[in-house]
Each structure stands twice: as structure tokens, then as C-alpha cells.
C-alpha positions in Angstrom: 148.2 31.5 125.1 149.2 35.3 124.4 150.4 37.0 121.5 153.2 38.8 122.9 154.7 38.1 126.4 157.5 40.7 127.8 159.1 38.6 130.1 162.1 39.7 132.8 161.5 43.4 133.0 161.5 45.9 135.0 158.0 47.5 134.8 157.3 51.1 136.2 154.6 53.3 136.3 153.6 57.1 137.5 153.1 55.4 140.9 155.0 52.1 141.2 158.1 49.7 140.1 157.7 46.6 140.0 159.3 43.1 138.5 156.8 40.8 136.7 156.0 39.7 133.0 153.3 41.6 130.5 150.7 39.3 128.8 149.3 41.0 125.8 146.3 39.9 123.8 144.2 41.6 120.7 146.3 44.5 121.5 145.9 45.0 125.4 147.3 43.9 128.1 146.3 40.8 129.3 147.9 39.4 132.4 151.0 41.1 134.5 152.7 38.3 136.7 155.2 35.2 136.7 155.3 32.1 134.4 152.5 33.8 132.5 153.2 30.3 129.9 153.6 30.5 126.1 152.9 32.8 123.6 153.0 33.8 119.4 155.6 36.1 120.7 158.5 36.4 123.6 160.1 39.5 124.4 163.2 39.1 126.2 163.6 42.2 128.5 166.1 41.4 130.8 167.9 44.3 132.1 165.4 46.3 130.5 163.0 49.1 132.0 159.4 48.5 130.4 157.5 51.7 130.6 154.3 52.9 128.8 154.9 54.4 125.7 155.3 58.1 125.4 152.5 60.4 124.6 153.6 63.7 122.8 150.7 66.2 123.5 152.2 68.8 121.7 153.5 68.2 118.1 152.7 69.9 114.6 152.4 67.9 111.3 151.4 69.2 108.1 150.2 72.4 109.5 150.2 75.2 106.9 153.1 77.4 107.9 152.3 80.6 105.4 153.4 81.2 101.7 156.5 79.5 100.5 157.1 77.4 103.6 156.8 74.0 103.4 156.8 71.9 107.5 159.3 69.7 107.2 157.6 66.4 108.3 154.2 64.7 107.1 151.9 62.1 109.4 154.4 59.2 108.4 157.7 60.8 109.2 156.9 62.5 112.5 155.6 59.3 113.5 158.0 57.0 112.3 160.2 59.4 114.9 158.0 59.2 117.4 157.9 55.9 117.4 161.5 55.1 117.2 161.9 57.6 120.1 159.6 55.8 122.7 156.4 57.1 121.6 153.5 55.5 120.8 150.8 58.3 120.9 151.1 61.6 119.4 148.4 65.0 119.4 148.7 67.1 116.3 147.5 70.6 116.3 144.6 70.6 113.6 144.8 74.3 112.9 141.4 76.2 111.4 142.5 78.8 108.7 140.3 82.3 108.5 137.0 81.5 105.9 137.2 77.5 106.1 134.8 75.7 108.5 136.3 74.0 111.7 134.8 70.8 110.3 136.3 70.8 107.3 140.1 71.6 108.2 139.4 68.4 110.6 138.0 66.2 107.9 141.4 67.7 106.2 143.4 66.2 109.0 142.3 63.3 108.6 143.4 63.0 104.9 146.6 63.9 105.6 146.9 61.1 108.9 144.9 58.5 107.7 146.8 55.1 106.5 150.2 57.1 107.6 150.7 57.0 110.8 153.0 54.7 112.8 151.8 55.6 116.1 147.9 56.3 117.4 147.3 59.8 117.0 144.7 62.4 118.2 144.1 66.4 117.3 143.9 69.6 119.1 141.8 72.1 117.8 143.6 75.6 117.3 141.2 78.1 116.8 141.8 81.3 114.9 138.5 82.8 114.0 135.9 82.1 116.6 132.5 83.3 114.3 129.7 82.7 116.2 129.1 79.8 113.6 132.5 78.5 114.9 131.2 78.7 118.2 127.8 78.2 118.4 127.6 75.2 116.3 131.1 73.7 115.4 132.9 73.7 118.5 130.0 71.9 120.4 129.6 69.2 118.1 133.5 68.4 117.3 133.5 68.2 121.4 130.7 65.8 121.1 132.9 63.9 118.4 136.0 63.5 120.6 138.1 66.6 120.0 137.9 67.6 123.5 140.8 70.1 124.0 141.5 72.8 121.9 144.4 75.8 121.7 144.3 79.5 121.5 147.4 82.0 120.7 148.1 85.2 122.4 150.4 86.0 119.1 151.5 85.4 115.6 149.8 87.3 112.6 146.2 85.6 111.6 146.6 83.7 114.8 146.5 86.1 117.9 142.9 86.4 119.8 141.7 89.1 121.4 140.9 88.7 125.4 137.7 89.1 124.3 137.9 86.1 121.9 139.3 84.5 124.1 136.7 84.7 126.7 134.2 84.0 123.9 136.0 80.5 123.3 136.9 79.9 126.9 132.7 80.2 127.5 132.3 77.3 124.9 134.8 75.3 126.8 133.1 76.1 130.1 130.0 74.6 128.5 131.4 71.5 127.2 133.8 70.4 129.4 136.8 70.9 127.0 140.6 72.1 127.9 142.0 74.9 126.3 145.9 74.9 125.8 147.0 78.7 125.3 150.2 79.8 124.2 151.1 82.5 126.1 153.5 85.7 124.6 152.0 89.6 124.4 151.5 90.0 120.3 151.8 93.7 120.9 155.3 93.9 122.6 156.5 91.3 120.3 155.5 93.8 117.3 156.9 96.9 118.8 160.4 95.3 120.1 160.6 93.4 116.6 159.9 96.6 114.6 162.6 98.5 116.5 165.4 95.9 116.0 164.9 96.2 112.4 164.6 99.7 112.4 168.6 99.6 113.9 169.5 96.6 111.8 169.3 94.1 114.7 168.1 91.5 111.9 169.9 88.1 112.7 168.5 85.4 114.0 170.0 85.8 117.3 167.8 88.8 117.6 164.8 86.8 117.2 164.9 86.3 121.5 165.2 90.0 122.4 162.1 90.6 120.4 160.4 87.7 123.0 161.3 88.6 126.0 160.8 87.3 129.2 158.2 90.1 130.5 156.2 89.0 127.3 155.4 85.7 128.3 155.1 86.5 131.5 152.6 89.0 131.2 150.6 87.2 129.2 150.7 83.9 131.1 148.9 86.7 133.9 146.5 87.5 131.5 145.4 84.4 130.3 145.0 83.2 134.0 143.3 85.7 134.4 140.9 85.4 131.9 140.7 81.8 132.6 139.5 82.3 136.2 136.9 85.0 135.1 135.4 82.1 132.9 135.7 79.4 135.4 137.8 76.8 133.2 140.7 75.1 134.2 143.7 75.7 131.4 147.1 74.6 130.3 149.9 76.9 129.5 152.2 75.2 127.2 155.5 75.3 126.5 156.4 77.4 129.4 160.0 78.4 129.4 161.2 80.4 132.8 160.2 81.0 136.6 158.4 84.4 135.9 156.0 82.3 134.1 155.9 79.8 136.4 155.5 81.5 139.1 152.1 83.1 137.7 151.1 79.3 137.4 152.1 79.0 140.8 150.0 81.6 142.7 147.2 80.9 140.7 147.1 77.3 141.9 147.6 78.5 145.8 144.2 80.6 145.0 142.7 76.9 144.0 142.4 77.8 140.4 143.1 74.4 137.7 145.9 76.1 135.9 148.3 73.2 134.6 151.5 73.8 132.7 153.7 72.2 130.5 157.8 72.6 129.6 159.9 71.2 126.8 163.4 70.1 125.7 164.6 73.0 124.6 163.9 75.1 127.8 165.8 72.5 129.7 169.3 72.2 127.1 169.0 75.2 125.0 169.8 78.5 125.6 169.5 82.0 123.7 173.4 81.8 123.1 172.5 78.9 120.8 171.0 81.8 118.3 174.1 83.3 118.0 175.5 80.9 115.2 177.6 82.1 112.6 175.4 83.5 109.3 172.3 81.9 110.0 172.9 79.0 111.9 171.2 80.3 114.6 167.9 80.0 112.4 168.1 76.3 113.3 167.0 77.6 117.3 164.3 79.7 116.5 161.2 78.8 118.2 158.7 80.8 120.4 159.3 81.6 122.8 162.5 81.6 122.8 165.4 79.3 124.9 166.0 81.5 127.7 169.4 81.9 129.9 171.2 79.3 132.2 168.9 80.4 135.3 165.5 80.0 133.4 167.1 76.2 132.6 167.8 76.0 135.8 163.9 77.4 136.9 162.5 75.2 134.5 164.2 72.0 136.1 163.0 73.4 139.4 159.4 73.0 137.9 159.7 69.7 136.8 160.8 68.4 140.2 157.9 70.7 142.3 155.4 69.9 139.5 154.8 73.1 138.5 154.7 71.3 135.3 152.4 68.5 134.8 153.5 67.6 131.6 156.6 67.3 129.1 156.2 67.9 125.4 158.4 68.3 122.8 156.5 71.0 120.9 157.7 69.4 117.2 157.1 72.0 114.6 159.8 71.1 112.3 161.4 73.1 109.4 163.9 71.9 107.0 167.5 73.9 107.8 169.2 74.2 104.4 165.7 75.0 102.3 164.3 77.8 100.7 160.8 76.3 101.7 162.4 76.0 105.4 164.4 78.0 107.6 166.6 79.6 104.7 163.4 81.1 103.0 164.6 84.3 101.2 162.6 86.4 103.4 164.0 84.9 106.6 167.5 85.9 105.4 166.3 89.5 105.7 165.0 89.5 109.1 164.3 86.7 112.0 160.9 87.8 111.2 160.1 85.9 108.9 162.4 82.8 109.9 159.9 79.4 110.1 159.2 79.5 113.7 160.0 75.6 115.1 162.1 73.2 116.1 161.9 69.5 115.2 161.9 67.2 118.6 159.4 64.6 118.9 161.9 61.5 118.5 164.4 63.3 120.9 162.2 64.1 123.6 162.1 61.0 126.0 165.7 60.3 125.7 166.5 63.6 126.9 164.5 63.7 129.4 165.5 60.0 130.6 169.3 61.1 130.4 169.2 64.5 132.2 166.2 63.3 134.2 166.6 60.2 135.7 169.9 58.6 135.0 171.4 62.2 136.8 169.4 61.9 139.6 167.0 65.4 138.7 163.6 63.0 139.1 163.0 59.1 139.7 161.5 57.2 136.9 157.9 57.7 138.3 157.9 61.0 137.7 159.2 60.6 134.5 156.6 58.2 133.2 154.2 60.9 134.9 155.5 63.4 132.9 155.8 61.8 129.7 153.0 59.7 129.4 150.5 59.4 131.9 149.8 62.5 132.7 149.1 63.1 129.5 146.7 60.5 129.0 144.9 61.8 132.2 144.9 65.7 130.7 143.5 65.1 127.3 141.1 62.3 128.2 143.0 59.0 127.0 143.1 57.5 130.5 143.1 54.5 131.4 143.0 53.3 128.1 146.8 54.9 127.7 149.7 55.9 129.6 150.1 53.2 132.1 150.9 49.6 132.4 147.6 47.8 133.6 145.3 44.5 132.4 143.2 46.3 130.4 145.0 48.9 128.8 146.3 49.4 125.3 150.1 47.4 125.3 151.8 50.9 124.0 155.1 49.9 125.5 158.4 50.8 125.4 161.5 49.0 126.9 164.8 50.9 127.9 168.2 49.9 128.0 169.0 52.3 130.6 173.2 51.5 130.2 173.2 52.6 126.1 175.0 55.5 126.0 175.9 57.6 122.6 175.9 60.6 120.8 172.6 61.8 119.8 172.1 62.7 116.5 170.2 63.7 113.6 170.0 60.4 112.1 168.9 58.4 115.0 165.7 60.3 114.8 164.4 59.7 110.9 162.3 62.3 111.1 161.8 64.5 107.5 164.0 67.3 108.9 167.2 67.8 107.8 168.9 68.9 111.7 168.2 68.4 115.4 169.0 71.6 117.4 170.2 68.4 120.1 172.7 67.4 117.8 175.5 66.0 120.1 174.2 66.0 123.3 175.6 62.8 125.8 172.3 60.7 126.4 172.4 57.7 128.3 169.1 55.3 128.1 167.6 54.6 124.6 164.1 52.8 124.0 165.6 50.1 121.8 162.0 48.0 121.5 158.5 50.0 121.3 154.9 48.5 120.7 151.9 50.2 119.6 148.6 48.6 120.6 150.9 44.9 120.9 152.1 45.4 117.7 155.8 45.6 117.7 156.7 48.6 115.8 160.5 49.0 116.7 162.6 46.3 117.9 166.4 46.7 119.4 166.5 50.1 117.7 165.6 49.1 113.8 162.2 49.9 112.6 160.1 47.0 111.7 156.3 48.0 112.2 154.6 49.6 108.8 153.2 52.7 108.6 149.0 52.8 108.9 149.3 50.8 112.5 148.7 53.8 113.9 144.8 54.7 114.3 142.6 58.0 115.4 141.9 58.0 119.1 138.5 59.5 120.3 138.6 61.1 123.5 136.6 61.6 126.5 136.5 65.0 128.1 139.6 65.7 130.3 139.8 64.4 134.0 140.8 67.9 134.9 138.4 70.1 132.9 
């Protein structure tokens, strides 16, 4: 006897579809087959797509987001989202701030996550200010401990790297056998063109894309490739968001080097017109970089069907809208400057990509599991234990009603933000029932699962570093 069968579905992975019924036990799956008996639990999926459960490698909770901004969602309400949107693991950032020790900000983390969380979760390291402490002795050891990938910025005040900081942490990667995640945008021509806007009044929020242009990104997605095949590490370049861009990633894996990338919602529906709201409504868009124009959409679809991109994120770094702790932060409304940088997205992710994805014909629902949960298991060393459908894996499911159509909106999401920059947009397929380690955490679209389900997941070193 199981505890939970899904019977009737319609099961697909990265590499097959398949009819047959899901046996789950303790929390993994069992059996898959026919007239698998009885169980505690029987969950009708007739009609139904039953997919593994998203994984969201690219999400920020709780981060601190400089003085007198406030992020707009904590461990339990960017899960709860998550979860409600199909997801069933999600990988904060767990960012080091200049003077504290990368061990402490983790242990930090922790506080903030633990007994909050609907779905399993995982961190990133970011690191900020790589002392020889930091890498000598802290980076090993939290490598050791199962914080295998960490990030690096190219930009941002107290954030950017130098290359040779870079090179310094991409050596400690080399020797451990962790990924590093870089985000990708020159700090100095961001500076410059920023400082020259203001300097002619160009202060909106719409101006917030000229200053991030697409030469900046590409540029330093170049560099960073570069600097990546000096150390002899493989690297991901997130939340990549037009074809010059890609096309560095492109060449550099024709010359056989392990440069992955990654693309997100708002590179695929957005555009920089969306800036160009009425006083600051176009605050609500501002995110680096910056939606591009309708060819870059069209680029970045071109990359998820060549797999260019390996995987889809949402890049959730949410900021409350109508707040003087958010995006209406007195010093914002003097320059996109200092607008919060971040849009929400992590319960809208999967849905957008299943509407404009698969139910219009852009990719088949292998690629979209591929690209939204496998792949991400594989990358950041969950694999096999998530992001498929197999006896022996964790039963982080989530069934589809692929005919629901609607309106998505803010309050489908239940997230702690106050918008969605998606507000609107025609989606058809919803994940109406989503279990988390067999637990059933949403079920035909209402919330029943409690937060502190969700656990920390330890993680082997990538299959790709």
C-alpha cells in the first residue's frame, strides 16, 4: 500500500511522455505503472499533465537590498508562490556583505529559511569580498558542506569584482569543483552613461535601460568567458537577455569551452517600452539588465529552442510598488538610480513559459521540463534526487490542467509583493495540484500544505563543473 498514488496522468519528462500511475512512499517515488492497488491517498489526474515540480535556480529572499529598502518577500511568502506556481524547489542567493564572514551570513540564511519554507530550498553563494580568508579557508569548506555553486557580479556598488577577483574566485572554483553563476553588465559604462543622463535630466525610470545597454552586457559576457576559459572552469551566465549575448555563449561553446546560459520571463514578454509608464510606473520594470526590444524577445526565444539556454529562471528579486521601503523610495523618485532593482516572478514563471512555450507550439513539453526543472537539478547538483519523474526520486510533482485558461494576475501569485509586471497576460495551462517530497502542498489551486515542509537541500558538486 502507498501513501499517495497519482493515477490517470499523463507523465512527461526532459526525455519521454508516457501514460502510467505514480506510487509514492516516505516521500519518493515508489512504483510508476498500472493498477499500482490502494493507497492513504488517490490523486485523480485524468486529463492532467504530471510533471516534476519546478526548480527556480535563481530567486532572492531576504537579501539586504541597501538602506531604507526593505525586499518585498521573506522565506514563507516566496515559497508559498513558488509553490502555488508549480515549484517545488527554490535556490536563494545567500549574499556575503563587506567585513562579515562567509560562514556567518550563511548560518544567517538559515535563520531566516528555517521552519518557513513551503518548498525545499538551497543557497548560492554571492561573493563580494574575496579576502584571502574568504578564499583560502571559507569557500573550500562551505563547498565541502554542500554550497557548491556560487555567483559573482560584474556591477552594482559594493558588489562589482574586479577581473582579477574574479580570476581569484574562479581559481577556488577550479579547485573544488564548484559553478560560478556571473551576472554579466560592464560597471564602468553603466556609471558613465548613468552619470550623463542625469547630468541632462534624463532621470525617469524609463531611462534606467539606456544606461544598460546592450553593448554592456555584451561586452562583459566576452569578458567573463574569457576569464572563465583562462581559469579552466565551466560557467553560467544568468539572466541573459539578447542575441549579442548569446552569441558570445555561442562561439565559446563551438571552441569546446562549458559556458551554459540561462534566460528569464521578462526577456521573453517584456520590453523596454514597459519603462515608459506614466510618473513612475515604469519603476515597476526596472530590473538589470534591462527588457530589451521586440527583436532581443524574439533572439531570446531563438535560444530557448537551439538551447543556447540551458536553463529558465525567474530571477525573483521582488520590491513592494507603492512603498517608500520599495520601489517609491524617496531617492528613487529622484533618479532610476536608486530605484530597487527587481522584479517579483517566481510564482509566474512556469505558467508563462507553459502558455507561450508549449501550448503555442515555441517548444514540446520535454524541453520545457528540461528547462524548468531538470536541468536544473543536473547544473547545481540535485540530480537524480530532483527534477525528474523516476522510482527513487523525491515525489516533487506538479499536475497541469493544460485547457485552464485566464487572466494572470497579482493575486494568483500570493507572493509579499504588492504587483506582477505580468499583470494580464493570456496564460493557458495552470498547475492546479503540486507535491513537495509526497506531501501535497497545493491541491486544485487552494493552498493546503503548511509552511516548514520545505527542508535545506545539500548538494553534490555540479555534473557539469
Amino acid at each position: 500500500m502507498f501513501d499517495t498514488i497519482i493515477r490517470g496522468g499523463r507523465i512527461s519528462t526532459a526525455s519521454d511522455t508516457f501514460f502510467c500511475d505514480v506510487g509514492i512512499t516516505d516521500g519518493r517515488i515508489a512504483a510508476l505503472g498500472a493498477d499500482l492497488g490502494t493507497a492513504a491517498e488517490i490523486i485523480d489526474a485524468s486529463g492532467k499533465w504530471v510533471l516534476p515540480g519546478g526548480i527556480d535556480s535563481h530567486v532572492h529572499i531576504s537579501q539586504p537590498s541597501g538602506e531604507g529598502i526593505v525586499m518585498a518577500d521573506d522565506f514563507e511568502s516566496a515559497t508559498r508562490s513558488a509553490v502555488i506556481g508549480g515549484n517545488t524547489t527554490v535556490l536563494p542567493f545567500c549574499m556575503q556583505e563587506r567585513d562579515v564572514p562567509l560562514r556567518e551570513a550563511v548560518n544567517a540564511y538559515h535563520a531566516r529559511a528555517d521552519g518557513e519554507c513551503y518548498t525545499d530550498v538551497s543557497f548560492h553563494l554571492i561573493i563580494c569580498d574575496p579576502t584571502p580568508a574568504v578564499l583560502g579557508q571559507e569557500l573550500p569548506a562551505l563547498v565541502r558542506d554542500g554550497y557548491t555553486s556560487f555567483k559573482v557580479f560584474m556591477t552594482y556598488d559594493g558588489l562589482a569584482l574586479t577581473d582579477r577577483q574574479m580570476l581569484e574566485v574562479m581559481a577556488v572554483a577550479r579547485e573544488t569543483r564548484a559553478l560560478v553563476m556571473v551576472h554579466a553588465e560592464n560597471y564602468d559604462i553603466i556609471r558613465y552613461l548613468t552619470d550623463q543622463l542625469e547630468a541632462g535630466g534624463h532621470t525617469a525610470p524609463r531611462f534606467h535601460a539606456t544606461s544598460r545597454p546592450v553593448i554592456a552586457e555584451r561586452e562583459a559576457t566576452y569578458r567573463a568567458i574569457s576569464l572563465a576559459e583562462l581559469s579552466d572552469v565551466p560557467l553560467m551566465v544568468v539572466h541573459v537577455s539578447n542575441r549579442e549575448a548569446m552569441d558570445e555563449i555561442r562561439r565559446a561553446r563551438r571552441r569546446g569551452l562549458k559556458i551554459f546560459g540561462e534566460t528569464c520571463p521578462q526577456y521573453l514578454v517584456l520590453t523596454e517600452n514597459d519603462l515608459d509608464g506614466l510618473n513612475m510606473e515604469g519603476a515597476k520594470y526596472v530590473c538589470s539588465p534591462p527588457p530589451r526590444d521586440a527583436a532581443s524577445q524574439k533572439a531570446c526565444w531563438e535560444g530557448i529552442e537551439q538551447e543556447i539556454f540551458s536553463v529558465f529562471s525567474s530571477d525573483h528579486c521582488p520590491f513592494r510598488y507603492d512603498d517608500p521601503q520599495g520601489k517609491l523610495a524617496p531617492r528613487g523618485r529622484t533618479s532610476f538610480r536608486w530605484v530597487p532593482n527587481g522584479i517579483p516572478g517566481v510564482g509566474a514563471r512556469l505558467p508563462i513559459l507553459f502558455s507561450e512555450g508549449v501550448m503555442k507550439g515555441r517548444i514540446d513539453i520535454n524541453r520545457f521540463v528540461a528547462l524548468t526543472a531538470t536541468n536544473h537539478a543536473k547544473t547545481y547538483g540535485l540530480y537524480p534526487r530532483k527534477g525528474t519523474i523516476a522510482v527513487g526520486a523525491d515525489a516533487d510533482i506538479a499536475i497541469w490542467d493544460p485547457d485552464r485558461r485566464q487572466k494572470l494576475t497579482h493575486a494568483m501569485l500570493a507572493d509579499g509583493c504588492d504587483y506582477t509586471p505580468y499583470e494580464g497576460i493570456e496564460i493557458t495551462g495552470w498547475p492546479v495540484t503540486t507535491l513537495v517530497r509526497g506531501k501535497t502542498m497545493v491541491r486544485d489551486g487552494d493552498l493546503i500544505g503548511r509552511k516548514g515542509h520545505g527542508t535545506h537541500l545539500t548538494r553534490a558538486i555540479s555534473a557539469y563543473a
